[in-house]
N, C-alpha and C positions, 0 to 999 in steps of 0.2 A: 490600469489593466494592460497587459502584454500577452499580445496574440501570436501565435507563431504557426507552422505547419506540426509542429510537434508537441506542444504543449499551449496554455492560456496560464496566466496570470496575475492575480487580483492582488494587489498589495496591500496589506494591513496595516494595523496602530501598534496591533499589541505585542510582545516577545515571541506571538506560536506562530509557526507553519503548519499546513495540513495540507500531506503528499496524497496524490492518489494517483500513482503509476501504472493501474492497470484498467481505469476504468474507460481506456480509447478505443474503439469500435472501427478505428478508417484502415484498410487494408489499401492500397496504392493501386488503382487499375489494373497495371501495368505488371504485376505481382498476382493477383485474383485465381487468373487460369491455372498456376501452379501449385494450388492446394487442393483437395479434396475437396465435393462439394459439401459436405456437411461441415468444412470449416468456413464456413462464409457466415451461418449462423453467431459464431461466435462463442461457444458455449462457456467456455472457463473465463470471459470478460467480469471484471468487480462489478456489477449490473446493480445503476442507480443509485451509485455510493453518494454522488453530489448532491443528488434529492433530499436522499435520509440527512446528509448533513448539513441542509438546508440552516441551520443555526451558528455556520461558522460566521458568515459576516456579525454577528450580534458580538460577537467574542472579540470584534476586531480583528482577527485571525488574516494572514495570507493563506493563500488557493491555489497551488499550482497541483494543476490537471493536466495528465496522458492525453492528445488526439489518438496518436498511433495504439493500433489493436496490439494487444502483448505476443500475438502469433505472428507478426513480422519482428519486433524486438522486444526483450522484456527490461525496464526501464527499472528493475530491482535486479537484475545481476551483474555481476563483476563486468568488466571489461574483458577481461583474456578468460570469462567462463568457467570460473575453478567452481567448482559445483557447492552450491549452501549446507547440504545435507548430505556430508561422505557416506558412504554406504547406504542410503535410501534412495528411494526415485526421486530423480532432479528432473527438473525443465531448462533448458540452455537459455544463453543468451539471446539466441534465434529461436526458439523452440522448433522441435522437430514431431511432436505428439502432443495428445490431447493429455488431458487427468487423467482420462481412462486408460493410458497408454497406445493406442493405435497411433499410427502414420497421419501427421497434418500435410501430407504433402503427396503427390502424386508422383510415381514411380520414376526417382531420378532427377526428381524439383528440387530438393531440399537444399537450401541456400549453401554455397562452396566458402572457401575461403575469403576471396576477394568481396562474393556480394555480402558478406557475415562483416567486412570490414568497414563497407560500404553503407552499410545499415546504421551499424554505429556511428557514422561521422554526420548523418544525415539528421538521426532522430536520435540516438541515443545520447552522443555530446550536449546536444541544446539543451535536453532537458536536466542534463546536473547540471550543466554552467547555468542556468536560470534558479536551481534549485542552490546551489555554492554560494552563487552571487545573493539571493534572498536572506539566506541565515548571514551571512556575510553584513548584509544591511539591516538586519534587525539586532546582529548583537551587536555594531556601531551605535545603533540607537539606544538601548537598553541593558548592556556592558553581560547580556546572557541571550537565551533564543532555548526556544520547546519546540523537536521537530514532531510531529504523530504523521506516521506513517499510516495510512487507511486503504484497508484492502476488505475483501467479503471472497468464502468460498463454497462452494456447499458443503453440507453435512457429514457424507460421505462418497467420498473415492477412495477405494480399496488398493489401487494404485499406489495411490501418496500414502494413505498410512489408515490404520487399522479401523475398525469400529466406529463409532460416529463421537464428531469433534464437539469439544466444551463448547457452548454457545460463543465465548467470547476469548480469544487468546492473545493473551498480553506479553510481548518479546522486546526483553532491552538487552538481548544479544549475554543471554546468563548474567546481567547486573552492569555488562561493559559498556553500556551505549546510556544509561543513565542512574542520576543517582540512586540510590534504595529508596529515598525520600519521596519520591515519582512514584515509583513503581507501589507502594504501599500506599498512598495518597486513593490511587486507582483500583486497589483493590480492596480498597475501604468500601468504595462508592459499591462494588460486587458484590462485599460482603453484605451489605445494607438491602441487597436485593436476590432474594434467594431461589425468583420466578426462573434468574437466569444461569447458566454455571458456568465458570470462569477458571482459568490458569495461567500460571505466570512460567513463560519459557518453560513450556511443555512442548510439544511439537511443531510449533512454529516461534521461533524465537525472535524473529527478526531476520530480512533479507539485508541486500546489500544496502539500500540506503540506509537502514536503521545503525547497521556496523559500520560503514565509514564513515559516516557524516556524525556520531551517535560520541562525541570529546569533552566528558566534562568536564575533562582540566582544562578547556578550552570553555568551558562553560556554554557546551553545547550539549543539548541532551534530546537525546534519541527514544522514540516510542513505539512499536507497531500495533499494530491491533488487527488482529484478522477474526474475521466473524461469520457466523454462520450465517448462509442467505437466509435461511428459513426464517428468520428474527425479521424479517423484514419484506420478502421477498416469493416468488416460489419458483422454486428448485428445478422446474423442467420447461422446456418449451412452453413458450416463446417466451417464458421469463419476467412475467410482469411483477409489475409492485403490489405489494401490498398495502393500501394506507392503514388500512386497521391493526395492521401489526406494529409495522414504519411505530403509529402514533405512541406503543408501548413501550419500545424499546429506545424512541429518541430522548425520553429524558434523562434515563441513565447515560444513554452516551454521552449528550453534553455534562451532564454532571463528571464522569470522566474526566472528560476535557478542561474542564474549570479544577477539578483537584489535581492534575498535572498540573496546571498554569498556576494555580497557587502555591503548591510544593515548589516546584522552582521559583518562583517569587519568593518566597520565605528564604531560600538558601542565600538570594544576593541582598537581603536585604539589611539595611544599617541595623547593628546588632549595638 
């Protein structure tokens, strides 16, 4: 286990990572006074994604989890900020607004260049060079590596995008970030359950981990999955969990999980 100010990390057996970049809640003191008080709450945080996936250590799986809240850095976007989704509403590297669009920040707060650079060197570096170095040590081990990127958002923000989102969205960056083999593996296990609705690189395709780290000629293959909180969750203040949901929707995730790791296993394996 590797603890940092920016991230923790539980290291695995098996070929998979599972990312969860957004689910850190610590805003720095020092930073607090400068946002609005209703961003103290946290509202757009991946809330209890580590709980629901409670079943990655059985898998073997590595862990590496977000400390820092996504409203000081967000640990899925580029470095220099070039926005994910040209032409639709983006969130910056720094975010500067909520889901809903309003100001996170109090008149004149909003982090400048230097402290936007500052931020990055502080929490944003650690947490890819932890994440680089991980798949780095598990494809040494096992000559491939499965990254699943895990997020949770609500249902709707009209903001980000129209109507209310498919329960469950599966993005390997339009087929770039892994092979077909993956991504059809996973929506097998979908198709097998029709309680829940699912799409593949529909409007969330994948952030920035999924697309850089996401080489299968490298024999690295890339996953996201963003999901609706409601599956789990409820959607408003103060944001608790759900066990009784959590309990329905955790077996298809890990089944997920397990046809990802098998599709990739099938592909490196002696033929």
């Amino acid at each position: 286990m590797t603890d940092s100010h920016s991230y923790s990390l539980r290291h695995g057996s098996s070929p998979l990572l599972v990312s969860m970049p957004h689910i850190g809640t610590h805003i720095p003191p020092d930073l607090r006074a400068q946002y609005v008080p209703r961003a103290l709450a946290l509202e757009d945080t991946d809330w209890h994604l580590e709980r629901l996936y409670g079943f990655v250590p059985q898998l073997g799986a590595s862990l590496l989890c977000a400390h820092i809240s996504r409203y000081v850095i967000d640990q899925n976007r580029p470095p220099d900020d070039a926005p994910m989704y040209p032409g639709a509403s983006n969130t910056e590297l720094c975010p500067t607004r909520f889901f809903t669009g309003e100001p996170l920040y109090q008149d004149g707060c909003a982090p400048d260049a230097p402290e936007r650079a500052r931020r990055r060197s502080l929490y944003w570096e650690p947490y890819h060079q932890a994440l680089q170095a991980e798949l780095a040590r598990i494809t040494a081990i096992h000559g491939y590596a499965l990254l699943w990127d895990a997020h949770s958002i609500r249902s709707q923000i009209p903001w980000l995008f129209e109507g209310v989102l498919p329960d469950l969205n599966i993005g390997t960056a339009n087929g770039q970030s892994a092979d077909a083999s993956i991504a059809q593996a996973v929506q097998a296990v979908c198709a097998s359950a029709p309680q829940t609705s699912h799409v593949l690189n529909g409007r969330f395709k994948g952030g920035y981990i999924t697309r850089h780290y996401g080489a299968p000629d490298r024999h690295v293959h890339a996953v996201q999955l963003e999901m609706c909180q409601s599956l789990y969750m409820h959607e408003t203040a103060p944001f608790a969990y759900a066990p009784e949901r959590a309990q329905q929707i955790q077996p298809q995730l890990q089944a997920m999980l397990v046809a990802a790791l098998q599709a990739c296993k099938d592909l490196y394996a002696p033929h």
